[in-house]
C-alpha positions as CSV (number, residue, x, y, z in Angstrom):
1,X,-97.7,-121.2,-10.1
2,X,-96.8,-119.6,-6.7
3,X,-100.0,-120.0,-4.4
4,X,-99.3,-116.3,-3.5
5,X,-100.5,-115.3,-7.3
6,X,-103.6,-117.4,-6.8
7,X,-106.9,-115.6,-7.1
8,X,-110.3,-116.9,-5.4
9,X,-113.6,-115.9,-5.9
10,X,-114.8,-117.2,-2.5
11,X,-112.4,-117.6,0.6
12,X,-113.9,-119.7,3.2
13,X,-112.3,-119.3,7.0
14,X,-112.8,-123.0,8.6
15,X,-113.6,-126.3,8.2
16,X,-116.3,-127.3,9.9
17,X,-120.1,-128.1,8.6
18,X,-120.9,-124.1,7.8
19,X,-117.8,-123.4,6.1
20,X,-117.7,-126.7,4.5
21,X,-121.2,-126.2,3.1
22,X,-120.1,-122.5,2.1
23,X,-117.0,-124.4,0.2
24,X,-119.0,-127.3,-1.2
25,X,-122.1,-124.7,-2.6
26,X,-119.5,-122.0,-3.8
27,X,-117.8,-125.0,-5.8
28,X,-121.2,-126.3,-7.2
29,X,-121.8,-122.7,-8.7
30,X,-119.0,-122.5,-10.4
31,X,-117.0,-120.4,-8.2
32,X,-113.2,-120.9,-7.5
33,X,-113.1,-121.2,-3.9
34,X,-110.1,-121.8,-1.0
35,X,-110.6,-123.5,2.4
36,X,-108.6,-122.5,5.2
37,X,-108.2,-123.8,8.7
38,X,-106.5,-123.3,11.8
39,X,-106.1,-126.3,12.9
40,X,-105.0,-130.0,12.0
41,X,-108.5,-131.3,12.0
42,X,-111.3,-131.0,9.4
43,X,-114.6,-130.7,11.0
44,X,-115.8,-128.5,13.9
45,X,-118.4,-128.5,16.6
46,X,-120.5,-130.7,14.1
47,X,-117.8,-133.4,13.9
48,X,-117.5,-133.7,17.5
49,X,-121.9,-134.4,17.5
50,X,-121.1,-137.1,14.7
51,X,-122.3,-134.3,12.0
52,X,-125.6,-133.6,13.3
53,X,-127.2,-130.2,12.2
54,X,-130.3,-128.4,13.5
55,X,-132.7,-127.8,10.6
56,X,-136.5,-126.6,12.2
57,X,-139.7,-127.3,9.5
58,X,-137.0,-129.8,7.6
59,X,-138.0,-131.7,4.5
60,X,-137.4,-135.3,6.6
61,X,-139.1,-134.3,9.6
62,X,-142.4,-133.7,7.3
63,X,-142.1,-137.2,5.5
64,X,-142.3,-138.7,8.8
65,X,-145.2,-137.0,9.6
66,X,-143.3,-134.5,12.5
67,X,-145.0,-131.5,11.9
68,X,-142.9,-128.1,13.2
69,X,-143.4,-124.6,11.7
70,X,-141.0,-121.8,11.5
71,X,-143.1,-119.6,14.2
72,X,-142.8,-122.4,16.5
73,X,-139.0,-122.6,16.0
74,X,-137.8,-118.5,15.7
75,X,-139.9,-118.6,19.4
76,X,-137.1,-121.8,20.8
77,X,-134.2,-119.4,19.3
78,X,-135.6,-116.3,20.8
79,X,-135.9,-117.5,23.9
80,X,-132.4,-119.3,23.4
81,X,-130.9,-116.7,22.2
82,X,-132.2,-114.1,23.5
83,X,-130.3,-110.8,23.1
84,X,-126.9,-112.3,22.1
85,X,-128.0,-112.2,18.3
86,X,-129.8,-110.3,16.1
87,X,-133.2,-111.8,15.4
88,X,-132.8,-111.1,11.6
89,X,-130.3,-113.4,11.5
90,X,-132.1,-116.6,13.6
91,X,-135.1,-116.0,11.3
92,X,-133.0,-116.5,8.1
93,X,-131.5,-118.9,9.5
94,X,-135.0,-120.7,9.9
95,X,-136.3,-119.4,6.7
96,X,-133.2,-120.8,4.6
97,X,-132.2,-124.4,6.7
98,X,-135.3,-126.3,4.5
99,X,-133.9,-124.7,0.9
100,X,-130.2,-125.6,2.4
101,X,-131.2,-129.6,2.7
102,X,-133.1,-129.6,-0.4
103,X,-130.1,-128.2,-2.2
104,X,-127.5,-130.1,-1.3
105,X,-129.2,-133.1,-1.5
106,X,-130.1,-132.6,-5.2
107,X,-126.8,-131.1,-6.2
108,X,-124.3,-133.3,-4.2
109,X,-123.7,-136.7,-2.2
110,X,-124.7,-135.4,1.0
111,X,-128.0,-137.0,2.4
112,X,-129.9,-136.8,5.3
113,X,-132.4,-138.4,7.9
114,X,-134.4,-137.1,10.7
115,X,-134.1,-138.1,14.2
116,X,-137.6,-138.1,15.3
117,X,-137.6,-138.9,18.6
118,X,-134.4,-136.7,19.6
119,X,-135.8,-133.4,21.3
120,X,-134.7,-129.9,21.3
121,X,-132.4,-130.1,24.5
122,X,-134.2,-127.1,26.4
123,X,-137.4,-128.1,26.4
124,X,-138.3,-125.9,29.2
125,X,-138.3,-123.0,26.8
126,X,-141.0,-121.9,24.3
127,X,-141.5,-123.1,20.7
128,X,-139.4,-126.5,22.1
129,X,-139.6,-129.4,19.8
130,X,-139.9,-133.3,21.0
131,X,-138.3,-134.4,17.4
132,X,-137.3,-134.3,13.8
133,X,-135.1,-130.9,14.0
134,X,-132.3,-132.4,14.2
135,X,-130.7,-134.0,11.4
136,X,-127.7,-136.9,11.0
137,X,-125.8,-137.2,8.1
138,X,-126.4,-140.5,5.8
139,X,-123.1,-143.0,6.3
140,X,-120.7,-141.8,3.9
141,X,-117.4,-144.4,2.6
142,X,-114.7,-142.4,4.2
143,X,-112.4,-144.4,1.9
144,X,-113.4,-142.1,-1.0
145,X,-111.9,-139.1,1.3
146,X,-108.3,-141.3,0.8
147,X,-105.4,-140.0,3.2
148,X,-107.8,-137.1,4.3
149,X,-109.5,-139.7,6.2
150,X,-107.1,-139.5,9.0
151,X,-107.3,-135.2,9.5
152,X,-111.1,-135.8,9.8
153,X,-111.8,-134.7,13.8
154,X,-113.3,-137.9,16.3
155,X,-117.2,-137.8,17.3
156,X,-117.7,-137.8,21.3
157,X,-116.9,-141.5,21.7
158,X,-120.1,-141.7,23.4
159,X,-122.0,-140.8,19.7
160,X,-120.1,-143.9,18.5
């Protein structure tokens, strides 16, 4: 079959921890989905920060006893932020990153830990956080990824 007479039911536009996730869940519920990227590399900003994510109120932050709440964290992205995004979209984003974890983590490999002790990097702003928003990715055997290995996109040598 000619790739042009291939139908999708979800078309995800780049490879890096968003669209991945968007691929992996679309995939997971059944849906027939197509990655595309730009570029040679798999992985975007969150490859280069050794697959970190920013999750506020996460379930691993709780089970190590960092307590956060949403209110506290839509007040860090506001001031962030600011006018540069709609608000709706920041508080979704909050209200949705704890059902995110909990679902991937049931319904595929990917596992996570809180760093506890890593703060929110303006900490000058309101809402600021000392630990346990950010989460690393659990070590994953990059041999299961085969010759895909090699496309994945380096970590700041420093994160190393």
């Amino acid at each position: 079959m000619n790739a042009d007479d291939e139908t999708f039911d979800l078309i995800v536009l780049g490879a890096g921890a968003g669209g991945m996730t968007a691929a992996l869940v679309g995939a997971l519920e059944g849906l027939r989905v197509v990655l595309i990227e730009r570029t040679d590399w798999i992985g975007g900003t969150s490859a280069t920060s050794s697959g970190t994510v920013w999750i506020p109120d996460n379930p691993h932050q709780r089970a190590l006893g960092v307590t956060d709440d949403a209110g506290h964290a839509l007040t860090y992205l506001d001031a962030l932020v600011g006018g540069h995004a709609d608000r709706s979209l920041r508080a979704t984003f909050i209200d949705q990153g704890t059902r995110m974890v909990e679902y991937l983590e049931a319904r595929s490999d990917v596992r996570f830990k809180a760093y506890p002790h890593h703060p929110d990097y303006r900490q000058e702003l309101p809402g600021a956080a000392l630990g346990g928003r950010p989460l690393e990715p659990l070590p994953f055997d990059g041999r299961r990824l085969g010759a895909a290995f090699g496309r994945l996109r380096a970590p700041i040598r420093e994160l190393m």
